[in-house]
VEXGULUM-452218 format. One record per residue (C-alpha): residue number from 1; residue in three letters; z, x, y. Coordinates in Angstrom, 1 decimal, decimal comma, always signed. Layout:
! residues N
[vexdo NUM; "ALA"; [Z; X; Y]]
...
This chain:
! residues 289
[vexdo 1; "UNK"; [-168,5; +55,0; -65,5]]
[vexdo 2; "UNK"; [-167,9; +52,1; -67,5]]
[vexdo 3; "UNK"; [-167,1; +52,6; -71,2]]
[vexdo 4; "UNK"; [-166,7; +49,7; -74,0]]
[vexdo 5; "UNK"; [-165,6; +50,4; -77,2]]
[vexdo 6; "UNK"; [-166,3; +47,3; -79,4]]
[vexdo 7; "UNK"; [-165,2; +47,3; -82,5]]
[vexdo 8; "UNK"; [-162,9; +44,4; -84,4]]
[vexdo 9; "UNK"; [-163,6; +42,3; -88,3]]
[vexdo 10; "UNK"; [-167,2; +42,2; -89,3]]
[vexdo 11; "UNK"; [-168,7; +38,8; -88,9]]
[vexdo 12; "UNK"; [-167,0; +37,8; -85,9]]
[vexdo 13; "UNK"; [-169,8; +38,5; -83,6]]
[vexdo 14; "UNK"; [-169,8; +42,2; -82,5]]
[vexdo 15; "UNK"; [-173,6; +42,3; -82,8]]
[vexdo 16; "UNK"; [-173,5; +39,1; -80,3]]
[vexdo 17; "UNK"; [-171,8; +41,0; -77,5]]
[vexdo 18; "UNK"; [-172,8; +44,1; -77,9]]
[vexdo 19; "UNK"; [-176,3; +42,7; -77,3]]
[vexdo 20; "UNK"; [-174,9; +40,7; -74,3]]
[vexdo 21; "UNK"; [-173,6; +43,8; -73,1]]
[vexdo 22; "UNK"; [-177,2; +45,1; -73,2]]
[vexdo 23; "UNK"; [-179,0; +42,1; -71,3]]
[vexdo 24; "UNK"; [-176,4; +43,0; -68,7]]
[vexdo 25; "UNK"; [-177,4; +46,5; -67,9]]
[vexdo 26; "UNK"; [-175,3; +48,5; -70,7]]
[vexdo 27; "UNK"; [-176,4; +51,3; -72,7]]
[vexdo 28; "UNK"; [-175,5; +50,4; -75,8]]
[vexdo 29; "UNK"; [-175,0; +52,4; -79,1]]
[vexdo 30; "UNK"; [-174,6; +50,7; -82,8]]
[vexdo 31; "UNK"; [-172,3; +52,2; -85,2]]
[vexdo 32; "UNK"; [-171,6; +55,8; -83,4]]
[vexdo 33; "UNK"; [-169,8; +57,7; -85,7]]
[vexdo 34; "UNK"; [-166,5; +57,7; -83,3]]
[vexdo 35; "UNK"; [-166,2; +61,5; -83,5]]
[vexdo 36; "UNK"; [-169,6; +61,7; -81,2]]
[vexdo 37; "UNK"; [-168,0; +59,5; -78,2]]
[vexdo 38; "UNK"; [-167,0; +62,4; -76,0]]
[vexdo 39; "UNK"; [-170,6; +64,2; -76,3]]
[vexdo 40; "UNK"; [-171,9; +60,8; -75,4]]
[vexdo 41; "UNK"; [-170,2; +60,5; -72,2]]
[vexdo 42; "UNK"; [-171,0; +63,6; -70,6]]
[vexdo 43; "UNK"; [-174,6; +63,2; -71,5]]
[vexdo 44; "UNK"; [-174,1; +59,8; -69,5]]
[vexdo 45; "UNK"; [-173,6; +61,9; -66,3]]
[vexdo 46; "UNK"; [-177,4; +62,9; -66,5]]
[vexdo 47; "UNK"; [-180,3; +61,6; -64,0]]
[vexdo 48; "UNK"; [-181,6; +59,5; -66,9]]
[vexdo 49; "UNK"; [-178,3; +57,2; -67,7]]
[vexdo 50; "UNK"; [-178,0; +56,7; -63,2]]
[vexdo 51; "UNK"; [-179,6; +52,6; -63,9]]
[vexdo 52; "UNK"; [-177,3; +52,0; -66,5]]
[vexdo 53; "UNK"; [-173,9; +49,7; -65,6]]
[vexdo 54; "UNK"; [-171,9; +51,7; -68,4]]
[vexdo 55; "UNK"; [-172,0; +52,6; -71,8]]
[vexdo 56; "UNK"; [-171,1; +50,3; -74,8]]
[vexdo 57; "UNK"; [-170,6; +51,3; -78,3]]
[vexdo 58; "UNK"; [-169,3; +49,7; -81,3]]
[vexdo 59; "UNK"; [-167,1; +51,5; -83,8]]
[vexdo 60; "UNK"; [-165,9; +49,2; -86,7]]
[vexdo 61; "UNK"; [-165,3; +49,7; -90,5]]
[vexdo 62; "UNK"; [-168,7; +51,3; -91,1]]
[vexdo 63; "UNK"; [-167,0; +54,9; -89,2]]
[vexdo 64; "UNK"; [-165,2; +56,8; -91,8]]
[vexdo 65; "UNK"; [-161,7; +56,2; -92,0]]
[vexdo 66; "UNK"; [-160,9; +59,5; -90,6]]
[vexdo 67; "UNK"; [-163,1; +58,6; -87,7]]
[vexdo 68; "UNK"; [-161,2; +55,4; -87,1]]
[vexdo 69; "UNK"; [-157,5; +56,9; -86,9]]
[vexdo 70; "UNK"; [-158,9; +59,1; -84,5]]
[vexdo 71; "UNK"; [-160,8; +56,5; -82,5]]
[vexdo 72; "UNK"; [-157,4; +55,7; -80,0]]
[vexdo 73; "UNK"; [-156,4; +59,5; -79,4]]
[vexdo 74; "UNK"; [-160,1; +60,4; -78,8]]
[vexdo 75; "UNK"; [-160,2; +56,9; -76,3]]
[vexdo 76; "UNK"; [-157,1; +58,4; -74,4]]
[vexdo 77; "UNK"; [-158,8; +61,6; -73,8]]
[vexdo 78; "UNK"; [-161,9; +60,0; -72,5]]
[vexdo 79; "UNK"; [-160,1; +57,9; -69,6]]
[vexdo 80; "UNK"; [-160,0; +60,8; -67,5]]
[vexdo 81; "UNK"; [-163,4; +60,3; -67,3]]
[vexdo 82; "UNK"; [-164,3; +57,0; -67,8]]
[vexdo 83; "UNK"; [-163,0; +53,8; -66,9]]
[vexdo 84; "UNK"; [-162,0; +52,7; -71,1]]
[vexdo 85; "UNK"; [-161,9; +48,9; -72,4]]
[vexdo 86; "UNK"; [-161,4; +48,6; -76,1]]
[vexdo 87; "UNK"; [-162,9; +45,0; -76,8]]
[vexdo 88; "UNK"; [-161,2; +43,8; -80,3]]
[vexdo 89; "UNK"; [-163,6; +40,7; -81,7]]
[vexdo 90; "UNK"; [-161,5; +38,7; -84,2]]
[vexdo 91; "UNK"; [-161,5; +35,0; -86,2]]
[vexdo 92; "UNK"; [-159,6; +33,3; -88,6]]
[vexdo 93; "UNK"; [-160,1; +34,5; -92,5]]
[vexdo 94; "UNK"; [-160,9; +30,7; -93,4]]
[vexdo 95; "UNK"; [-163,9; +31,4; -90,4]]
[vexdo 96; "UNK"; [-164,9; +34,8; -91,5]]
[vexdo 97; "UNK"; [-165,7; +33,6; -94,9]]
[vexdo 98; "UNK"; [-167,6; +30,6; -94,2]]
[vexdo 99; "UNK"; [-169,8; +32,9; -92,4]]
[vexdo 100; "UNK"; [-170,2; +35,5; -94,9]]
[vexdo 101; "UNK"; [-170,9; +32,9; -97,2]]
[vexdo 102; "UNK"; [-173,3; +30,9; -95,3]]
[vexdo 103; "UNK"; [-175,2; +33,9; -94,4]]
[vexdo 104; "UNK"; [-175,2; +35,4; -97,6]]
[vexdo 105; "UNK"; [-174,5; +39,0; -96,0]]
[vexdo 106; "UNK"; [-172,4; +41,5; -97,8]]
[vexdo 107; "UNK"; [-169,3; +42,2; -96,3]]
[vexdo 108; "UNK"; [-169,4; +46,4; -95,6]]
[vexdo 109; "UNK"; [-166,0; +46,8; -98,0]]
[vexdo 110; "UNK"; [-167,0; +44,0; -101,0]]
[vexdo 111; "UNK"; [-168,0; +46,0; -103,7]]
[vexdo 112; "UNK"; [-168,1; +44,6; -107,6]]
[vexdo 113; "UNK"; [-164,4; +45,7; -107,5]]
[vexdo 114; "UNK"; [-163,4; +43,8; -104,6]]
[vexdo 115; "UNK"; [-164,0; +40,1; -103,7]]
[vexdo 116; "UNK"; [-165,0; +39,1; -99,5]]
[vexdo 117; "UNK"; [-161,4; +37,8; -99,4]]
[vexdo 118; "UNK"; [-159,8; +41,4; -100,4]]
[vexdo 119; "UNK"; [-162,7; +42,9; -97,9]]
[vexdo 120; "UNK"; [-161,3; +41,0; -95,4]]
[vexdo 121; "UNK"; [-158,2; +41,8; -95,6]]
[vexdo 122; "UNK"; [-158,4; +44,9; -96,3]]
[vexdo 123; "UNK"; [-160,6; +45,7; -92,8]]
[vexdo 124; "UNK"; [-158,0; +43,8; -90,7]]
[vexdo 125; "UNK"; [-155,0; +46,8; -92,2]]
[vexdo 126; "UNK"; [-157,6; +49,7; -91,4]]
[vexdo 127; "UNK"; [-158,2; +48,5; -87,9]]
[vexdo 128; "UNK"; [-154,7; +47,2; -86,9]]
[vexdo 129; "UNK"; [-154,0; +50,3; -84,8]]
[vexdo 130; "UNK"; [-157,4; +49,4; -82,9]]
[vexdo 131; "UNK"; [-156,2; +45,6; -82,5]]
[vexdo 132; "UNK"; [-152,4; +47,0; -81,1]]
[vexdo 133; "UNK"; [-154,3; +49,2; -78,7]]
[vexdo 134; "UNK"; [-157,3; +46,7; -77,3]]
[vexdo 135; "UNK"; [-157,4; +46,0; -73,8]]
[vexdo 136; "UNK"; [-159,4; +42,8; -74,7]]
[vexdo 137; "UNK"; [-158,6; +40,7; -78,2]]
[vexdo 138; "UNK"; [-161,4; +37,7; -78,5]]
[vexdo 139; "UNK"; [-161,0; +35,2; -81,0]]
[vexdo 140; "UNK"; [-164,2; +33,9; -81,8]]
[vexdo 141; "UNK"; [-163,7; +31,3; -84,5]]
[vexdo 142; "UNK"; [-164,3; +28,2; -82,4]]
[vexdo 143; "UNK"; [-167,1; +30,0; -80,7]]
[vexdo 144; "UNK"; [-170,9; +29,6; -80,8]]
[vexdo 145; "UNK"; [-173,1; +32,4; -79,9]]
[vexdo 146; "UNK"; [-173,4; +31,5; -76,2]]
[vexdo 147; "UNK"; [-170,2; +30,7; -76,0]]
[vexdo 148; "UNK"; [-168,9; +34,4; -76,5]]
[vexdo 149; "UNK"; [-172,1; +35,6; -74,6]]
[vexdo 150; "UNK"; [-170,0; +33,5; -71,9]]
[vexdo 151; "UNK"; [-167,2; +35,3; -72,7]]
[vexdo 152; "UNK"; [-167,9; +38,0; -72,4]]
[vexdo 153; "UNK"; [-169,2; +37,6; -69,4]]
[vexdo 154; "UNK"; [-166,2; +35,8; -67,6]]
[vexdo 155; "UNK"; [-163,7; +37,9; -69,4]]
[vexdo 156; "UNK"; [-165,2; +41,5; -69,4]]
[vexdo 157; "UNK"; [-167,9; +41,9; -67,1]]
[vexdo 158; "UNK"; [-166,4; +39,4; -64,5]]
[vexdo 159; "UNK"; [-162,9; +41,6; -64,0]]
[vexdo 160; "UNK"; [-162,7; +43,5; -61,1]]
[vexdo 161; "UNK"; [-159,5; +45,4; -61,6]]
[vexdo 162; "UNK"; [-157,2; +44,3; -58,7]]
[vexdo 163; "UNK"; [-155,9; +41,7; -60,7]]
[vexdo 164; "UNK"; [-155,0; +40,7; -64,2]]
[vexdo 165; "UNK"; [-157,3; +38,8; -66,2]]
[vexdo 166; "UNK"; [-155,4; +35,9; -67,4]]
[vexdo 167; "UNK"; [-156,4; +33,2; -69,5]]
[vexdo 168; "UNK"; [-154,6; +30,1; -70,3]]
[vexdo 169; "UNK"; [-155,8; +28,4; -73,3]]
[vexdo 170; "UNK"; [-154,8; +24,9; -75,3]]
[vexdo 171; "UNK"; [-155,1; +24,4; -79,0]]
[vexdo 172; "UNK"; [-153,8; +22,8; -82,1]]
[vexdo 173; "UNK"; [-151,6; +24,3; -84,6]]
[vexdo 174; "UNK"; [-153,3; +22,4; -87,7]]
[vexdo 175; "UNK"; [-156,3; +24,0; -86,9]]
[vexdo 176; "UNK"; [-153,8; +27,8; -86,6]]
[vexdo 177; "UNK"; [-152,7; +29,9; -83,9]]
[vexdo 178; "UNK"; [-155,9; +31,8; -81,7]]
[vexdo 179; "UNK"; [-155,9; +35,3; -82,7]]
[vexdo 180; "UNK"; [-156,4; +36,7; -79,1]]
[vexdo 181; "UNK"; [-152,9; +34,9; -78,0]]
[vexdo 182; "UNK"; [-150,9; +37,5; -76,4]]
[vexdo 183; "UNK"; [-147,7; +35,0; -75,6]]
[vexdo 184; "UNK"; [-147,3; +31,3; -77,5]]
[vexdo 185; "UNK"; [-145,5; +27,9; -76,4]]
[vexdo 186; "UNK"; [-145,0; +24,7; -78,6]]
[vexdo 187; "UNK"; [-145,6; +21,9; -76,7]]
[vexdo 188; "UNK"; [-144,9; +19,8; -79,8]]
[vexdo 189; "UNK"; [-141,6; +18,8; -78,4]]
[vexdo 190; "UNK"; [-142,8; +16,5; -76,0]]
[vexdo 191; "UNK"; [-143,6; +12,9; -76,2]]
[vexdo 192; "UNK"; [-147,3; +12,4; -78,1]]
[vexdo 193; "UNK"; [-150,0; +10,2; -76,3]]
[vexdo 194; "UNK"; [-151,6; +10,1; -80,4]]
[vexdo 195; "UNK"; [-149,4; +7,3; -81,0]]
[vexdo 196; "UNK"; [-150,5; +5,4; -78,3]]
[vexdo 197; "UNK"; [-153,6; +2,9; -78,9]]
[vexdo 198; "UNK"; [-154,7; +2,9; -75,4]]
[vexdo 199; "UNK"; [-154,1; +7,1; -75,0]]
[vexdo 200; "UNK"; [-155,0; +8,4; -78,6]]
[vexdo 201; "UNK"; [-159,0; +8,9; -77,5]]
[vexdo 202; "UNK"; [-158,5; +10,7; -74,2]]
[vexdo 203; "UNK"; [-157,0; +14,0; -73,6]]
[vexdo 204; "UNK"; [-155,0; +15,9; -71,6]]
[vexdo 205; "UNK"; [-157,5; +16,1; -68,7]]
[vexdo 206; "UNK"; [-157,1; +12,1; -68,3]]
[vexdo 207; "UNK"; [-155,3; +10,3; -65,8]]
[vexdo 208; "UNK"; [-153,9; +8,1; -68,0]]
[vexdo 209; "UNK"; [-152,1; +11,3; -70,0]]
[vexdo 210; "UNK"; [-151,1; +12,8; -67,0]]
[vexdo 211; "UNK"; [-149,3; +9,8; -66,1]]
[vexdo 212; "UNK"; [-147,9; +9,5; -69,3]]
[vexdo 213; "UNK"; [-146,7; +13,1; -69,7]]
[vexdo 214; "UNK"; [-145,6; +13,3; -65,7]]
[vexdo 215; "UNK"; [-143,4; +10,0; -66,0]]
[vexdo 216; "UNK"; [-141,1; +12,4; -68,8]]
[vexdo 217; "UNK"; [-138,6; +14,4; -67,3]]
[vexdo 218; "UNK"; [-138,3; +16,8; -70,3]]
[vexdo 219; "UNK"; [-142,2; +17,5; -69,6]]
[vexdo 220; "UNK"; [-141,8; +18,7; -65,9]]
[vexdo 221; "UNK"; [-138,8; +21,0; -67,2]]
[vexdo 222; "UNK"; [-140,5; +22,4; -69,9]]
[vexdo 223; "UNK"; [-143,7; +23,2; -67,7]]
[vexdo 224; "UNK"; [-141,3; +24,9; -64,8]]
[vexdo 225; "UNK"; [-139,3; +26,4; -67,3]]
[vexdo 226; "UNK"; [-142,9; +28,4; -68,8]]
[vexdo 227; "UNK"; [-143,5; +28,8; -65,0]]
[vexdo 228; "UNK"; [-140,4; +30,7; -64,5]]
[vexdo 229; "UNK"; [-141,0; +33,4; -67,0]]
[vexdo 230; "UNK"; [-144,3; +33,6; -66,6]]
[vexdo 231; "UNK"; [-143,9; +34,4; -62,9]]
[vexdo 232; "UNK"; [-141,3; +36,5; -63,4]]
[vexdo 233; "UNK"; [-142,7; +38,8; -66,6]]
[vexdo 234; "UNK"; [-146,5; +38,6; -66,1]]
[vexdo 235; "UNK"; [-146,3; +40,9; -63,1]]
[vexdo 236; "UNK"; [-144,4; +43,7; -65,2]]
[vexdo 237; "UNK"; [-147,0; +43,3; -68,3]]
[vexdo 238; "UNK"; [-149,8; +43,9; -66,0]]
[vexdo 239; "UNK"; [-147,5; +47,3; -64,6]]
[vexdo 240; "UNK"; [-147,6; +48,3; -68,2]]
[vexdo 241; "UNK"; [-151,3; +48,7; -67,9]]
[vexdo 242; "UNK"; [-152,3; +45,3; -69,3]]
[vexdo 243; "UNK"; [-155,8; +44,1; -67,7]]
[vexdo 244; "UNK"; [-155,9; +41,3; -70,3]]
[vexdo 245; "UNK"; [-153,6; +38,5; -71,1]]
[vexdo 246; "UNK"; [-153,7; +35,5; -73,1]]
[vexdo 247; "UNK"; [-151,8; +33,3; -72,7]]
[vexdo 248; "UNK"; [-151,6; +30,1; -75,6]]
[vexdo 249; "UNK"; [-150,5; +26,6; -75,5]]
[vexdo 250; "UNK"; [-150,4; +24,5; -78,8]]
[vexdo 251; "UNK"; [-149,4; +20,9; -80,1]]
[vexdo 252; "UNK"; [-150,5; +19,0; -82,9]]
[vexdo 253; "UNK"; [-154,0; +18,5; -82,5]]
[vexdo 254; "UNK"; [-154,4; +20,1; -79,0]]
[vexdo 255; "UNK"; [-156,0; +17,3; -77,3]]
[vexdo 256; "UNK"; [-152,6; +15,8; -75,3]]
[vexdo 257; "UNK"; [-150,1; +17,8; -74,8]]
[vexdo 258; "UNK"; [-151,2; +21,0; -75,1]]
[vexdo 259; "UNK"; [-154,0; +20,3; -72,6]]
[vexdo 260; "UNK"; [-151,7; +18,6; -70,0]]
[vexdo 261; "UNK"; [-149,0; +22,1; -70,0]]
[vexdo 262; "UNK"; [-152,0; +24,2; -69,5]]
[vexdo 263; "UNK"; [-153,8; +22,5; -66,6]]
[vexdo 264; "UNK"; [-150,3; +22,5; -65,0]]
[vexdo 265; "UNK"; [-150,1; +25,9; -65,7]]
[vexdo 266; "UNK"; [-153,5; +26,8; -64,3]]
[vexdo 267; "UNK"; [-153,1; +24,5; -61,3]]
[vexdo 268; "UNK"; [-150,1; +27,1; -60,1]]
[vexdo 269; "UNK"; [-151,1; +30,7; -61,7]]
[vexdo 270; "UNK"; [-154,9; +30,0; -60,1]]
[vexdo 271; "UNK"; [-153,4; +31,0; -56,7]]
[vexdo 272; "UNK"; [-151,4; +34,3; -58,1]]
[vexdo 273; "UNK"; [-154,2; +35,9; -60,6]]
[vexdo 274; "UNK"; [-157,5; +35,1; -59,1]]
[vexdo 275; "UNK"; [-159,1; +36,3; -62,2]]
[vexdo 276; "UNK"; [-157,4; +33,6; -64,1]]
[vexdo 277; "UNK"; [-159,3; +31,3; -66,4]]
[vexdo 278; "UNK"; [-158,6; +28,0; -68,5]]
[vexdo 279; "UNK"; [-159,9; +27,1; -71,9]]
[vexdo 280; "UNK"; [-159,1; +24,1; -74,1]]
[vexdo 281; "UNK"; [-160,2; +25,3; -77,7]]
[vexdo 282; "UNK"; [-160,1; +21,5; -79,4]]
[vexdo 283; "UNK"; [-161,9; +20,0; -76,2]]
[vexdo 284; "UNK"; [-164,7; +22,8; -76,5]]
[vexdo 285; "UNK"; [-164,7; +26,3; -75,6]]
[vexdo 286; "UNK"; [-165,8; +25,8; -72,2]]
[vexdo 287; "UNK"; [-164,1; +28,4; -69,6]]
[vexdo 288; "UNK"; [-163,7; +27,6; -66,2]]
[vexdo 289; "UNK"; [-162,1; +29,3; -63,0]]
């Protein structure tokens, strides 16, 4: 049996996925106090839950904070009998507040003592030991709500468990770092297309760049030099029990550089992790195998 604890910052889109999870044949479960999880799943072995592709509850701030601590020791007991993702949904502060604010929702910790930007951080320090221990970080702050019901899909739902789920994304660090990245490069170093008239509109994708990029020597080396450790350390975080990784390229603006190192990387991991995946976050949060 299949069993996904969703939990992660409120307004990054739990209640998105956790629906998705239901159009796809999941029981699902809202705000389960976490200390009920283990009763849950042995009433999932009755006739009743047999049409049901697993089980999917989300545990966030709303639990008490007893509840919470306890979340990852009561997860670690439930593997012997249940195959256990913790998916952590996450986005930037400057995100989460534009949403709170545009939606006019309370945030579950604001109060009249404390403001939606001490809310927010303070829900990020109570579910840190949640984030550490997530099989699956998503950050969602560049995504729309099909975009995560995508991801969900391709990321989650899609992984078979032979192979590590690996996604190599692009993105630019004046718009910040994704929160989901598990390893980062700076491509930064290498020659930028921006200051070329005839380059500055096209991206990393483009012949044009490519050629650009590939007629550098210090490009090739830095791509084979991410290779190398990459193919040499991937294999032993996936021994430590790691079904997820991301990893990040950035540049400037992420529509270059950044872009060009991560198809190169793609082009060669593709063949090693069949589960792999490749997202550009500035070009559009479009994932593709």
């Amino acid at each position: 049996m299949h069993l996904v604890l969703l939990t992660g910052r409120s307004g990054s889109g739990k209640s998105t996925a956790l629906h998705q999870l239901e159009d796809c044949g999941f029981y699902c479960v809202d705000n389960l106090p976490a200390a009920l999880l283990p009763n849950l799943v042995s009433q999932s072995t009755r006739a009743e839950y047999a049409s049901y592709k697993g089980i999917a509850v989300c545990i966030d701030v709303r639990n008490s904070r007893q509840d919470l601590e306890q979340l990852s020791l009561v997860a670690d007991q439930l593997e012997s009998r249940a195959s256990v993702d913790i998916v952590y949904l996450d986005a930037s502060d400057e995100i989460l507040t534009r949403r709170f604010s545009e939606t006019r929702r309370r945030h579950p910790l604001s109060n009249e003592e404390i403001s939606l930007g001490e809310a927010i951080q303070l829900e990020s320090s109570l579910l840190e030991g949640l984030r550490v221990r997530a099989s699956l970080v998503i950050d969602t702050s560049s995504l729309n709500v099909y975009e995560l019901r995508d991801t969900i899909n391709t990321r989650l739902l899609d992984y078979q468990g032979e192979s590590l789920s690996l996604l190599i994304e692009s993105f630019g660090f004046k718009r910040g770092v994704p929160t989901d990245a598990d390893i980062v490069f700076d491509a930064r170093l290498l020659p930028n297309p921006h200051w070329s008239a005839d380059l500055r509109l096209l991206s990393g994708k483009d012949g044009p760049v490519i050629e650009f990029l590939d007629s550098h020597v210090d490009c090739g080396n830095f791509v084979e030099s991410i290779l190398a450790f990459l193919i040499r350390w991937l294999p032993l975080y996936q021994q430590s029990q790691r079904a997820y990784f991301t990893v990040a390229v950035g540049c400037t603006g992420g529509q270059h550089r950044s872009v060009y190192v991560a198809e190169k990387l793609f082009e060669t991991l593709r063949p090693i992790y069949t589960q792999a995946r490749i997202r550009h976050r500035e070009l559009g949060p479009v994932i593709a195998q």
